[in-house]
C-alpha positions as CSV (number, residue, x, y, z in Angstrom):
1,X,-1.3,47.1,18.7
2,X,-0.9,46.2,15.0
3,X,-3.0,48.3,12.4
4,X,-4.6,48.6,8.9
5,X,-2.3,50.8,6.5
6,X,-5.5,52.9,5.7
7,X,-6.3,56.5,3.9
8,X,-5.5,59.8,5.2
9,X,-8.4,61.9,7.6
10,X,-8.3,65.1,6.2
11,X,-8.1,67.8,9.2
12,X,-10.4,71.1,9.1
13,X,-9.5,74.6,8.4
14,X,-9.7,76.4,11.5
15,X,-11.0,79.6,12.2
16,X,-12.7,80.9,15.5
17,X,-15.0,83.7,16.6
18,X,-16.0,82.8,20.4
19,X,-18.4,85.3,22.1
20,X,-19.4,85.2,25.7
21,X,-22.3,85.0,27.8
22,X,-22.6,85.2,31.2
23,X,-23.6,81.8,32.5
24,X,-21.4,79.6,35.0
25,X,-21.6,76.3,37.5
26,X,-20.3,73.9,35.4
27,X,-16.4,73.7,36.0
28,X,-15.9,76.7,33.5
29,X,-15.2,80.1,33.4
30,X,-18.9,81.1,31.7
31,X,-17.3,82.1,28.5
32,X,-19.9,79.9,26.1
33,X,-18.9,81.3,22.6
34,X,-22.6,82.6,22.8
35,X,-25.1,85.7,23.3
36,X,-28.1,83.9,22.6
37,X,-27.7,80.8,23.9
38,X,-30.8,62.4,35.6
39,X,-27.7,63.8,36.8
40,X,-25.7,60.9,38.2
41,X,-22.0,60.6,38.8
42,X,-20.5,57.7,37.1
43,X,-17.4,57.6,39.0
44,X,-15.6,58.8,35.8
45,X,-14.7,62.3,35.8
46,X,-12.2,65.2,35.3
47,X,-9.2,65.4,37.2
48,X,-9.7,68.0,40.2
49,X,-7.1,70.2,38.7
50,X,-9.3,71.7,35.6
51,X,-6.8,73.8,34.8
52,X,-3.6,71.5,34.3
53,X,-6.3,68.8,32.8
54,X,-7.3,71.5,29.7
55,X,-4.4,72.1,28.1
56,X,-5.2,71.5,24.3
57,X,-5.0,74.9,23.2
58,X,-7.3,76.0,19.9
59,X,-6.1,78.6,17.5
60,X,-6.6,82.1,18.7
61,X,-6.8,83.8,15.6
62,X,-8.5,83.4,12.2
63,X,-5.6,83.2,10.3
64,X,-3.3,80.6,11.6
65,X,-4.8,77.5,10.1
66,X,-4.8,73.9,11.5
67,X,-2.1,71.5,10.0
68,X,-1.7,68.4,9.5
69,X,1.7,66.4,9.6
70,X,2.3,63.0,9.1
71,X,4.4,62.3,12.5
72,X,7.4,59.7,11.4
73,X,6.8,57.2,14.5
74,X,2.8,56.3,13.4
75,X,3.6,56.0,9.7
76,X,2.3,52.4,10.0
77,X,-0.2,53.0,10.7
78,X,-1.5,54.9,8.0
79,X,-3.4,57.9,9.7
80,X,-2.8,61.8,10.2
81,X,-1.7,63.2,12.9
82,X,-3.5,66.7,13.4
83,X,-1.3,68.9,15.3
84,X,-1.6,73.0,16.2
85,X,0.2,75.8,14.4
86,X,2.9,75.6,16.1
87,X,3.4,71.9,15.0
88,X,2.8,70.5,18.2
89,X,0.5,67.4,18.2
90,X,-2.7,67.9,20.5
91,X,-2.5,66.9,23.9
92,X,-5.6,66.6,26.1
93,X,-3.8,65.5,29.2
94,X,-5.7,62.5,30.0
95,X,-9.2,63.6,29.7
96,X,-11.5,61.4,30.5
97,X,-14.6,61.9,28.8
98,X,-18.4,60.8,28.3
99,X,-20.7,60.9,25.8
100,X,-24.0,60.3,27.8
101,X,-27.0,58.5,26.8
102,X,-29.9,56.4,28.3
103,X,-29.0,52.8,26.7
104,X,-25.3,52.2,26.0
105,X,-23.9,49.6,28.6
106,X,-21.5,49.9,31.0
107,X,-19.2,47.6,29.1
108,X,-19.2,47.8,25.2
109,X,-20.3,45.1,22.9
110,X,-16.9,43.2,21.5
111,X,-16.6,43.8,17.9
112,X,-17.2,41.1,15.5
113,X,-16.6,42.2,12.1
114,X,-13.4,43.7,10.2
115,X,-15.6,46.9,10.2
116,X,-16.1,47.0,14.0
117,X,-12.4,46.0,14.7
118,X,-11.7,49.0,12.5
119,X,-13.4,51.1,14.6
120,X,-12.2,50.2,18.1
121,X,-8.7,50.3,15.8
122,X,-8.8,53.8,15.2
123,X,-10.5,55.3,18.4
124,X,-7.7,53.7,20.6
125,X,-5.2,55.0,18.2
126,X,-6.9,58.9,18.6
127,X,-7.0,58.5,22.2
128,X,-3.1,57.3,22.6
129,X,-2.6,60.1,20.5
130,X,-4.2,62.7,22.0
131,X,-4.1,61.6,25.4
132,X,-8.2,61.2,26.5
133,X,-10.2,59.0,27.0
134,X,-13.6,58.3,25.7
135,X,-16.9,56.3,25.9
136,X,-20.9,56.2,25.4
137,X,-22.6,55.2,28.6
138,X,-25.9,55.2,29.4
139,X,-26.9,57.2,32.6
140,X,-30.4,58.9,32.1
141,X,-33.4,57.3,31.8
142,X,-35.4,57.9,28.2
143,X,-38.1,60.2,30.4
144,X,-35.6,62.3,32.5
145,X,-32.9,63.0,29.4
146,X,-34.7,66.3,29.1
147,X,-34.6,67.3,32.6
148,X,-31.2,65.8,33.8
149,X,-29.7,68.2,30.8
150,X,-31.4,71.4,31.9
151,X,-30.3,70.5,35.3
152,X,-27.0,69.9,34.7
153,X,-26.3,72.8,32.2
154,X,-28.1,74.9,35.2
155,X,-26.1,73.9,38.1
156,X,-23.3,72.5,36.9
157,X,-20.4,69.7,37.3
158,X,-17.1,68.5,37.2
159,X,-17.7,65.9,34.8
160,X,-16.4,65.4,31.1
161,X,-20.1,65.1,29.2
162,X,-21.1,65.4,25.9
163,X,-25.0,64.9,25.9
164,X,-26.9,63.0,23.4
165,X,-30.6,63.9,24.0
166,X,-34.5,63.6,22.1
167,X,-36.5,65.8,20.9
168,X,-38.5,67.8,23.4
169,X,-39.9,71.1,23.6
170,X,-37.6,71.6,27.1
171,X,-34.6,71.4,24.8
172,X,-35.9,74.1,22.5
173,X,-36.3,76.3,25.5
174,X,-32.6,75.2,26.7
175,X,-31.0,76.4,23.3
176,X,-33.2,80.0,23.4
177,X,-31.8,80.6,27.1
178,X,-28.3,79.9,26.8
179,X,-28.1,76.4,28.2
180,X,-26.2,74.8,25.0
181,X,-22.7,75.9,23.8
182,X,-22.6,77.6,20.8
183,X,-20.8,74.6,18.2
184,X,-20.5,76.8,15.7
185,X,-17.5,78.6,17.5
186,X,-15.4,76.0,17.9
187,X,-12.8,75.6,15.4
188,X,-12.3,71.9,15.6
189,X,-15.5,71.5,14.2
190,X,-16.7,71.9,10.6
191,X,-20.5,71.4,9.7
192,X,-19.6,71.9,6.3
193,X,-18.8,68.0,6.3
194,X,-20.8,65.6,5.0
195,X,-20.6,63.4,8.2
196,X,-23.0,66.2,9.6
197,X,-25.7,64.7,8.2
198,X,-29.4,64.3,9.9
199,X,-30.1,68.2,10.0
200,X,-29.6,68.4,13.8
201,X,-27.5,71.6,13.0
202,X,-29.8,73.4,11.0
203,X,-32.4,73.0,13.3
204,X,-30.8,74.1,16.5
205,X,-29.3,76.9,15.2
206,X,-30.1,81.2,16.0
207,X,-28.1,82.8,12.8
208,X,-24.9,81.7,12.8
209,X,-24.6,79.6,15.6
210,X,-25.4,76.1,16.2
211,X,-26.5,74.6,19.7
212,X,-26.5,70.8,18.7
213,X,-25.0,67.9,16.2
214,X,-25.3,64.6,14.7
215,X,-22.5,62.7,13.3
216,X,-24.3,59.3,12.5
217,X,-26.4,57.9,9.3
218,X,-30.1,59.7,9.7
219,X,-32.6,57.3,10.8
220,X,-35.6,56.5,8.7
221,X,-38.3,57.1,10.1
222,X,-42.0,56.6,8.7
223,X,-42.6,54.2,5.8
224,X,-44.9,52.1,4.5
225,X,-45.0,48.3,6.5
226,X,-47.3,45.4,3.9
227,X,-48.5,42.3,4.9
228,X,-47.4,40.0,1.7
229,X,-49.8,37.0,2.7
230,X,-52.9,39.8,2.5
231,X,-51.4,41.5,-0.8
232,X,-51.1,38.1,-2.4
233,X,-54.7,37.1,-1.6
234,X,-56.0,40.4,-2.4
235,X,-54.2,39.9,-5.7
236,X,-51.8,41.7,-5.8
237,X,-47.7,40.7,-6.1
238,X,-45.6,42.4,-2.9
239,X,-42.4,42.5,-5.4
240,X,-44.4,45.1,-7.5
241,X,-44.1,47.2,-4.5
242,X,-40.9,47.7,-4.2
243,X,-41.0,48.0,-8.7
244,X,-43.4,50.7,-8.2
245,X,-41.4,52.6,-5.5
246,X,-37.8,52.3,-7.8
247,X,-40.2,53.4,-10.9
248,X,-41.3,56.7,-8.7
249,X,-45.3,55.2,-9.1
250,X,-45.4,54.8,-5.2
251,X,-47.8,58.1,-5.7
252,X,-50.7,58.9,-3.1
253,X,-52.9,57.7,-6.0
254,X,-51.3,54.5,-6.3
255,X,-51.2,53.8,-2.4
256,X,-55.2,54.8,-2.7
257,X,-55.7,52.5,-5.5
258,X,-54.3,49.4,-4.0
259,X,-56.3,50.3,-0.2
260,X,-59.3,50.0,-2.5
261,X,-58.3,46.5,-3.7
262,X,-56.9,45.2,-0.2
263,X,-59.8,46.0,1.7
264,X,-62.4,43.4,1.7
265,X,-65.6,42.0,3.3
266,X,-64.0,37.8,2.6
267,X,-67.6,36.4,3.9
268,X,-69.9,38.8,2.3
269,X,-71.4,39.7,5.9
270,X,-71.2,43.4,5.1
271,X,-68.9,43.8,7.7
272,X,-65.0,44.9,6.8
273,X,-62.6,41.7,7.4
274,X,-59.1,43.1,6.6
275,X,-58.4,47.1,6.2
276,X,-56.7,49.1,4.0
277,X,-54.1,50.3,6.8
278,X,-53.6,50.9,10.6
279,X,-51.2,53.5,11.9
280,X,-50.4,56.3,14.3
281,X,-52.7,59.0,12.9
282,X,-50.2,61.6,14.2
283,X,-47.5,60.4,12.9
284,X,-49.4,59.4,9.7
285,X,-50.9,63.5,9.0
286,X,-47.6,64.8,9.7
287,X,-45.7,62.4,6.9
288,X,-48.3,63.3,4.4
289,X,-47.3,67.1,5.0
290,X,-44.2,66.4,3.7
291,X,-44.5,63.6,1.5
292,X,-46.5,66.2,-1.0
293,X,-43.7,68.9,-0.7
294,X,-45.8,70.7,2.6
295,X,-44.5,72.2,5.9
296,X,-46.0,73.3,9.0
297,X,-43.2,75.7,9.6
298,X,-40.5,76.5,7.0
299,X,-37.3,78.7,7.9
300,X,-36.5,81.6,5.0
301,X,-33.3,82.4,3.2
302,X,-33.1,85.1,6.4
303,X,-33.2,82.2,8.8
304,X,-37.1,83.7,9.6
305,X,-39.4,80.9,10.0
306,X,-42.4,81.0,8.2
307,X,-45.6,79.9,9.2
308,X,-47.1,77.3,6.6
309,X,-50.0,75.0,8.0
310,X,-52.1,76.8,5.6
311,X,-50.2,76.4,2.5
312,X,-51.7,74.5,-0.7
313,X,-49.2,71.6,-0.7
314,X,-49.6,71.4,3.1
315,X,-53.3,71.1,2.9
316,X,-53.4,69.1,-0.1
317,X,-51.5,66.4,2.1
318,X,-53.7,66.1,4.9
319,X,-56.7,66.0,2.9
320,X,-55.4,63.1,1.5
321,X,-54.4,61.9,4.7
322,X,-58.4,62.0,5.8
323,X,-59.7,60.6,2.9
324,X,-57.6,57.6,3.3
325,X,-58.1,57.2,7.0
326,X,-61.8,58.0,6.4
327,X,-62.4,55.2,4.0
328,X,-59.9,52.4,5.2
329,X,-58.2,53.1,8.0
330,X,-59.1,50.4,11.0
331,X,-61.9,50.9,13.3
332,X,-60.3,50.6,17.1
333,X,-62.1,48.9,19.4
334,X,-63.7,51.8,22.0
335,X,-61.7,50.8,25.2
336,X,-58.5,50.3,22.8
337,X,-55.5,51.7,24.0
338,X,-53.6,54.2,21.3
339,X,-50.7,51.5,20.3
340,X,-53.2,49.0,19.4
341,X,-52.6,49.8,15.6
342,X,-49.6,47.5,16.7
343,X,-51.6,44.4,17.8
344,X,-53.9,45.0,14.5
345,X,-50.7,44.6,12.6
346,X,-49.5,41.8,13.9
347,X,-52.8,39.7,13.9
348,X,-53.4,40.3,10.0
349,X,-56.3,42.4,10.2
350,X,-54.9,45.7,8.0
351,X,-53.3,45.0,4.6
352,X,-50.5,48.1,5.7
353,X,-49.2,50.1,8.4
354,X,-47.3,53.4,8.4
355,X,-44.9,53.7,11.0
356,X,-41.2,53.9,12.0
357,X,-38.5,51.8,10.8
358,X,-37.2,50.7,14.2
359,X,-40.3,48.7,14.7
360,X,-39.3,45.9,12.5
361,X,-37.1,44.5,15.2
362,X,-39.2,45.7,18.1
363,X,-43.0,45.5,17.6
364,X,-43.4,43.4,14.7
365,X,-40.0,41.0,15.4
366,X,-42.7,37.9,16.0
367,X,-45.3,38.7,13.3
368,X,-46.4,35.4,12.3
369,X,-46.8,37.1,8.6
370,X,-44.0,38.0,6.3
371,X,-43.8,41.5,6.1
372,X,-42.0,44.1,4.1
373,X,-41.4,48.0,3.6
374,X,-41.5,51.0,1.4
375,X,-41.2,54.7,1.9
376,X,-44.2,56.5,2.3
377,X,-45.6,57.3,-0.9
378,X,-45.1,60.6,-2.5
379,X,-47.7,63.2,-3.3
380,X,-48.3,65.4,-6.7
381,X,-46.3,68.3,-4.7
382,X,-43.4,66.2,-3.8
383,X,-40.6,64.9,-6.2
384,X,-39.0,62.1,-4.6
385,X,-40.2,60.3,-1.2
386,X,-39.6,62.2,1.7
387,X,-37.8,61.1,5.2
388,X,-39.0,63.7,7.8
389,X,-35.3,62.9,10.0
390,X,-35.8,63.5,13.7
391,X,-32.3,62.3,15.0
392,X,-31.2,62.7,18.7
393,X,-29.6,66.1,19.1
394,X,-26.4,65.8,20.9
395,X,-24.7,68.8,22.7
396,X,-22.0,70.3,24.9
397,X,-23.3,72.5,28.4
398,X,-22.9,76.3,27.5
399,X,-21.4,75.9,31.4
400,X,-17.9,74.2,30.4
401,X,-15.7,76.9,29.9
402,X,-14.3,77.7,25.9
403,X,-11.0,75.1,26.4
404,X,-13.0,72.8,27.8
405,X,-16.0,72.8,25.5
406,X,-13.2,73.0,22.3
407,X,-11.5,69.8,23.8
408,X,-15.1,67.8,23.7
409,X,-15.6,68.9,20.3
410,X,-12.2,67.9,19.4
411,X,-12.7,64.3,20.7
412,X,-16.1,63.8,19.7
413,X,-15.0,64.8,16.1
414,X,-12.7,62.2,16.0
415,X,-14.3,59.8,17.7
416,X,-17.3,60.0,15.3
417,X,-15.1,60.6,12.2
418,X,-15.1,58.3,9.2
419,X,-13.3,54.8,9.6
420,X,-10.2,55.4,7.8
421,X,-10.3,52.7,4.7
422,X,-13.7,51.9,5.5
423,X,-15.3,56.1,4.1
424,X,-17.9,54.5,2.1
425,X,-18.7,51.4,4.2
426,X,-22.9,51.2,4.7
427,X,-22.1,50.0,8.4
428,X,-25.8,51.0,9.6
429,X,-27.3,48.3,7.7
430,X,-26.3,45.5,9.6
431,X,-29.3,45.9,12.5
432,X,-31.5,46.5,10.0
433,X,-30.5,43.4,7.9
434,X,-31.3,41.6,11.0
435,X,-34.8,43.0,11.9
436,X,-36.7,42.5,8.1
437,X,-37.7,39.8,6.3
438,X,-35.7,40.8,3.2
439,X,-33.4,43.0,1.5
440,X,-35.3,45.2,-0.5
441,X,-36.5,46.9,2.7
442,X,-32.7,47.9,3.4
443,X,-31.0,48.3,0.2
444,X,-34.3,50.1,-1.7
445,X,-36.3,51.6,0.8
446,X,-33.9,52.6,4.2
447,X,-31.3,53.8,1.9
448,X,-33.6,56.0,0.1
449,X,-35.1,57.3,3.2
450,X,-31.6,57.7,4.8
451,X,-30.1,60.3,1.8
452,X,-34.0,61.9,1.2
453,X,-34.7,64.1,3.8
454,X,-36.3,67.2,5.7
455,X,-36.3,68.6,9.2
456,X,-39.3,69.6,10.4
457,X,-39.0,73.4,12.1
458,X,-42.3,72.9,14.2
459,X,-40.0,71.2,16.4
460,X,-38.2,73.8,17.6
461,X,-40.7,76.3,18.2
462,X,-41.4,77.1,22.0
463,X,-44.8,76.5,23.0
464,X,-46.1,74.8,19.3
465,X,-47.8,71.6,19.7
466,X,-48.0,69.8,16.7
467,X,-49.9,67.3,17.6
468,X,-52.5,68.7,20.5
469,X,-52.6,71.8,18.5
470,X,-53.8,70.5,14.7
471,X,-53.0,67.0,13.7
472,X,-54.9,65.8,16.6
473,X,-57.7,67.8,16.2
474,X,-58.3,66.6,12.5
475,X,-61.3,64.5,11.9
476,X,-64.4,63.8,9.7
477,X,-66.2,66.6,11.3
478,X,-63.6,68.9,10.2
479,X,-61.1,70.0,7.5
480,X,-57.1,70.1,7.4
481,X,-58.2,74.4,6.4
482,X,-60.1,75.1,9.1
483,X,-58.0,74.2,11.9
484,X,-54.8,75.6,9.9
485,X,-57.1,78.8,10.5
486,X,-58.2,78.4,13.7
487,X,-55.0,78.0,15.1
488,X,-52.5,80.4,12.9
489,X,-52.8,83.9,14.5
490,X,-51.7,82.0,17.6
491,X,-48.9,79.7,15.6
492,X,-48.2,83.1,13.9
493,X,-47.3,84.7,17.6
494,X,-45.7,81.4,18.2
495,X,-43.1,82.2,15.1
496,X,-42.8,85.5,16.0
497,X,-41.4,84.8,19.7
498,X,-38.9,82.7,18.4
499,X,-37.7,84.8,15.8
500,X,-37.2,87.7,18.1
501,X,-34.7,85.7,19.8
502,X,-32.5,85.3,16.3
């Protein structure tokens, strides 16, 4: 196979402190490198020998470091060969791995660019390297991805699986009793990288450990969709949009300026023809939160989180947040379902709608109307606009034993590595080219969202419900304050569980 001369991958410094806990069942020995911490068979699994199969062998001390030797027969091709401290290159003796989803097919798409050809270029090379193999396939269903993990991590298996899962409070409670292998132990891996991007780490972590990762470009999430037809006829030019986002004027003043200009009775009948906006009202209060600077649960310095649904920049968001669904936010029709926001898009009858960026090639891929998008806009507590990231977390079964779990994290880190020659290629904007109606939504307003952002910690708090708990329960009869206070002494015990687990 003939391949790019390209630059070097640097290797990581390795150092290891494993600890143990007692689980087993999954083909391991039950050493997890922790104290805290739909299954279907694919026909593609580990060799029944475990043993002879896991043979890569991690440092066993913290001194000896990792090296990383150019070996004299691959020279062509332009890559590092990472071998052990004893100089030997690693060898995973043919194992065959998965990393397990719920929508990648059984036979990968053929690439059709330089950039993808890269790709395929350089994971075939790491694999006849290292001797594995390795490929995303979808097995779970979206629904049962919580479950089939638990299950799996529980009773074990044979198999080779790296897990790519959602967020979901079931995962939260997986990572607090034991269920996900501590990354932070393995060697191979360093979250010091900048390809460790999306938080996923920071948030499913205890201390020092870390239960999950996330080695792809964060995914924007909530922005701002316009209609252009309604803007124009309302009076107002759609490019200034964009101008007033790259200026930093995309303020929650601005964004309630222009909802009083776009809203308008066109037939003088007293009765409201096209709205200011028409959204997710979940989705919309929590974006506000942190869009002016706000949290609903910050972590400390100490790694304690904090409980802070009553803080002035959180409140000062979601009182904005009501007075601009109060006064032009859609009125649903009373048997509509709760997506029909969507449909209200679509047929023209709200000027803007705050939602996720996927929908751009999913629910609004036929909009009759030109469309484009900004980030949310910012409040007075914020200083730049704010992408609340909630990436898929993907993880290793505390079950697999410590060679086993290393040799995962090993392939995964190379497999999800930086395209040699291609470092500072913006790959990820290819779909979304294809799903907008122009540019500026990708180069100004993804890009922006995809380097500005925040976890939010509310996610990984057992038994907090963000949504059923407070955002939901916000509406003219009552105030962002009192339902912060109704609800903290119990958030507060909420906070205090699951720091008595750090």
């Amino acid at each position: 196979m003939k391949r790019k001369s390209v630059t070097r991958m640097l290797a990581a410094t390795i150092t290891i402190s494993m600890l143990t806990v007692g689980l087993t069942g999954c083909g391991g020995s039950g050493n997890n490198g922790s104290d805290d911490t739909p299954a279907a068979n694919t026909g593609t699994q580990a060799p029944a020998d475990e043993k002879k199969q896991n043979t890569a062998k991690p440092a066993t001390n913290a001194v000896d470091t990792q090296t990383e030797v150019d070996n004299e027969a691959d020279e062509e091709d332009g890559y590092t060969v990472l071998t052990d401290a004893d100089g030997n290159v690693y060898d995973l003796d043919g194992m065959e791995i998965i990393i397990r989803d719920w929508w990648s097919p059984e036979e990968p798409n053929e690439p059709n660019n330089a950039y993808e050809e890269a790709v395929v270029e350089w994971r075939e090379w790491c694999q006849e390297t290292y001797n594995f193999k390795i490929r995303e396939l979808g097995i779970s269903e979206w629904s049962s991805v919580p479950e089939d993990f638990v299950n799996y991590a529980t009773t074990g298996g044979d198999e080779n699986y790296i897990f790519v899962l959602r967020m979901d409070g079931s995962l939260v409670s997986a990572m607090y009793s034991g269920l996900m292998y501590d990354l932070a132990s393995l060697d191979c891996l360093d979250f010091n990288d900048d390809k460790w991007s999306g938080g996923v780490d920071d948030l499913f972590s205890i201390g020092d450990s870390k239960y999950a990762m996330y080695a792809l470009t964060p995914e924007p999430k909530i922005g701002t969709y316009f209609n252009k037809r309604l803007l124009e006829e309302a009076g107002i030019n759609p490019d200034d949009l964009y101008t007033w986002q790259e200026n930093g004027e995309w303020t929650f003043d601005k964004c309630k300026e222009v909802m009083g200009q776009v809203q308008r009775d066109i037939d003088n009948d007293g009765v409201v023809d096209v709205y200011g906006t028409t959204n997710n009202t979940g989705d919309f209060y929590k974006a506000a939160v942190f869009s002016n600077g706000g949290e609903l649960i910050s972590k400390g310095p100490d790694g304690k989180f904090i409980f802070e649904a009553d803080s002035e920049k959180t409140l000062a968001g979601l009182n904005w947040a009501q007075e601009i669904l109060n006064d032009y936010d859609l009125v649903k029709p009373a048997d509509a379902e709760w997506d029909y926001y969507k449909q209200a898009f679509l047929n023209g009858d709200a000027v803007f709608c705050f939602d996720n960026a996927y929908m751009a090639g999913q629910d609004f891929k036929d909009m009759e109307d030109d469309f484009g998008f900004i980030c949310y806009p910012k409040g007075p507590g914020a200083s730049d606009y704010i992408n609340v990231w909630s990436n898929n977390p993907v993880v290793i079964p505390a079950c697999y034993d410590k060679q086993k779990a290393w040799n995962l994290a090993f392939a995964y880190n190379l497999y999800t590595a930086p395209i040699p020659g291609y470092e500072d290629y913006e790959g990820w904007k290819a779909g979304y080219y294809n799903n907008f109606r122009d540019t500026e939504s990708v180069d100004l307003s993804l890009a922006r969202m995809v380097e500005n952002g925040v976890v939010n910690y509310a996610e990984v708090i057992p038994d907090l419900k963000q949504g059923d708990d407070f955002l939901w329960k916000l509406n003219k009869d009552t105030t962002a304050a009192q339902v912060a206070g109704e609800i903290k002494n119990t958030w507060q015990s909420y906070v205090d569980n699951a720091n008595s687990k750090q």
